[in-house]
N, C-alpha and C positions, 0 to 999 in steps of 0.2 A: 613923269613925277607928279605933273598936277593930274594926270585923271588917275594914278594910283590914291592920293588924298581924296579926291571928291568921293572913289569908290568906298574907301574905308569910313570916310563920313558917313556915304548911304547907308553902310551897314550898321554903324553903329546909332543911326537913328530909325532904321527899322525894327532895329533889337529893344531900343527903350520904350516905341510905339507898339512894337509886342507884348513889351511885358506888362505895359500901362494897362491895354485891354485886358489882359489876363485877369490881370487885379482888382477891373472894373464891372467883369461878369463873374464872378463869384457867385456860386447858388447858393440863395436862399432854401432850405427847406422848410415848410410850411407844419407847424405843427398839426399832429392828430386831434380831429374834434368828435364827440361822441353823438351817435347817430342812436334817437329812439323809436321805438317801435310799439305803437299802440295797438290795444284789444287783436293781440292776435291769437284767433279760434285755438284750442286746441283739446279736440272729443270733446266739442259740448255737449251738454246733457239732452238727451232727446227723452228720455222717459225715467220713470221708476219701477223699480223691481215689487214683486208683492213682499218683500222684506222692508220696504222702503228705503233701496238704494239706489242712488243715480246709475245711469248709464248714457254710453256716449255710443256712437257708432265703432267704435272700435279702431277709428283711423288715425294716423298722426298728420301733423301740417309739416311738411318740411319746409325750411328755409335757409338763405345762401347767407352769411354774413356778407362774402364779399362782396354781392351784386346787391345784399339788401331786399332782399325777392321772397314770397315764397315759390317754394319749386312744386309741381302738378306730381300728384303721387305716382303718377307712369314713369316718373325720374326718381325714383326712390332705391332702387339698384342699380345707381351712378354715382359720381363722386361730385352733382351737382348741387347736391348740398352739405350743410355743414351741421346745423343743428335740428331735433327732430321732437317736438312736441304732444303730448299725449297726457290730460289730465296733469299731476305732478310729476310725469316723467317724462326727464329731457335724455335722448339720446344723444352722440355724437359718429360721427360718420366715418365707424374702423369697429375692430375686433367682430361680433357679432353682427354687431346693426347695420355696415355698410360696407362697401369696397374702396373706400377712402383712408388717407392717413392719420384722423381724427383721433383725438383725446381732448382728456378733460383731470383737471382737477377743481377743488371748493377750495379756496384762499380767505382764511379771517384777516380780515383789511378792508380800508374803505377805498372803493373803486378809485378814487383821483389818487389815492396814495399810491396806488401800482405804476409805476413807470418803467419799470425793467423787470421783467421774468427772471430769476434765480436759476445760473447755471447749473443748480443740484435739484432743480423742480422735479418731480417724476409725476407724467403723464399716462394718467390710466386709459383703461381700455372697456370698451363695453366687453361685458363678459355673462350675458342673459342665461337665466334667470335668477344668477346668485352674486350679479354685484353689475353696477354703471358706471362708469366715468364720473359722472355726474351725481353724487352719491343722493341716495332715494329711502327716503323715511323722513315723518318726523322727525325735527331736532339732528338731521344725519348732515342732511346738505343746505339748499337754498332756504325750507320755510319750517314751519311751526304747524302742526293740526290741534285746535283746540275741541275736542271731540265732544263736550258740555254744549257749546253754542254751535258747532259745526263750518268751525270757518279757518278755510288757511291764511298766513303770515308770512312775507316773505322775512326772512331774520336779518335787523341791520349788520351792516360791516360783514359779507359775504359777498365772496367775486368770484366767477366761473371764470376758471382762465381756461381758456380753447385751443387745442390744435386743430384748424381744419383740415378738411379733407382734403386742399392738396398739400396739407405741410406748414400753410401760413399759424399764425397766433391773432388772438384776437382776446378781449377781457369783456366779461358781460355781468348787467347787473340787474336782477328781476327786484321790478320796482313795487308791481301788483299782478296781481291774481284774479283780480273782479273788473266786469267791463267798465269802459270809463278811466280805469286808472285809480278807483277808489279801493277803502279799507272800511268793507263793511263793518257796522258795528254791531254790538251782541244781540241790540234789539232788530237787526233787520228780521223783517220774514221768511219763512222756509223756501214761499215762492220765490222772494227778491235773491237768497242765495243762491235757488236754482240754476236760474235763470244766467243770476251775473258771473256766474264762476266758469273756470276756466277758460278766462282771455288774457293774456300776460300782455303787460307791458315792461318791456327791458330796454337798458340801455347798455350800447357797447361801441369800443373803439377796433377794428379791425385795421393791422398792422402791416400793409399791401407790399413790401420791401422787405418782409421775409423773414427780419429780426424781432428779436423781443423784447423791442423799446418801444413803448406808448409815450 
């Protein structure tokens, strides 16, 4: 009788020193912080046309959200990256442009106000040369062309929501277009434009757990 009580004791104080622990390592999750990315190349200008138009080499920069990277264009038909850079057009890594799961839509909203993707989102698809994910014009998607002064604008309260290339979500938000991270103004020089244009800097939260909660 007394070591049937000692035993039932034992148990019933391993069971409250169980559940104590339980209670005691409860995960924290650590909120998402947004990671930016300064002057990255994308076909800078190497010369002018005898029309007096820029020209770039004709390449894009790829880059990974998730690793944060860019990727070497010899990875450019892989799924190691996610977004793909060229002047004002951003690719993403599906339909056309790649062998990856990628889309993209343009969201009117201020990047911190995104915190959950909309179950009725629809993510497009590159679909070259008569439409992007990432929609491409003047006034269509991320900027503005002022064609008088010759300078692009990223347009506030616009947010690239991303599906990467393997499937994850990520939100991104182009901050500038001229190296430095600045906004030229009307009086810069034709050379200063040259020269400082097309280097983005953007900032974006990539969401490594699959969901479409920032």
């Amino acid at each position: 009788m007394k070591k049937t009580v000692t035993y039932i004791l034992f148990i019933a104080t391993f069971t409250f020193l169980l559940a104590s622990c339980s209670k005691s390592t409860t995960t924290v999750v650590a909120p998402l912080s947004a990671t930016t990315v300064k002057d990255l190349p994308a076909d800078t200008i190497i010369g002018i046309t005898a029309q007096g138009q820029p020209y770039g080499a004709g390449k894009y920069t790829f880059y990974s959200l998730e690793k944060n990277t860019i990727i070497a264009n010899s990875d450019s038909a892989t799924t190691k990256w996610d977004l793909a850079f060229n002047g004002t057009k951003i690719l993403t890594n599906g339909g056309t442009s790649g062998m990856g799961l990628g889309g993209a839509f343009v969201q009117v909203g201020l990047f911190d106000d995104l915190k959950t993707i909309s179950t009725d989102s629809v993510f497009k698809t590159d679909n070259a040369p008569a439409s992007y994910a990432v929609t491409y014009g003047s006034g269509k998607g991320w900027y503005t062309y002022d064609p008088i002064n010759n300078l692009i604008t990223p347009l506030a309260g616009r947010v690239l929501v991303i599906r990467t290339a393997s499937g994850k979500y990520a939100k991104v938000e182009v901050i500038a277009y001229y190296k430095g991270g600045a906004t030229l103004a009307t009086t810069a020089t034709d050379a200063e434009k040259m020269s400082k244009q097309r280097y983005y800097t953007f900032r974006y939260i990539f969401q490594p757990n699959g969901t479409k909660v920032f």
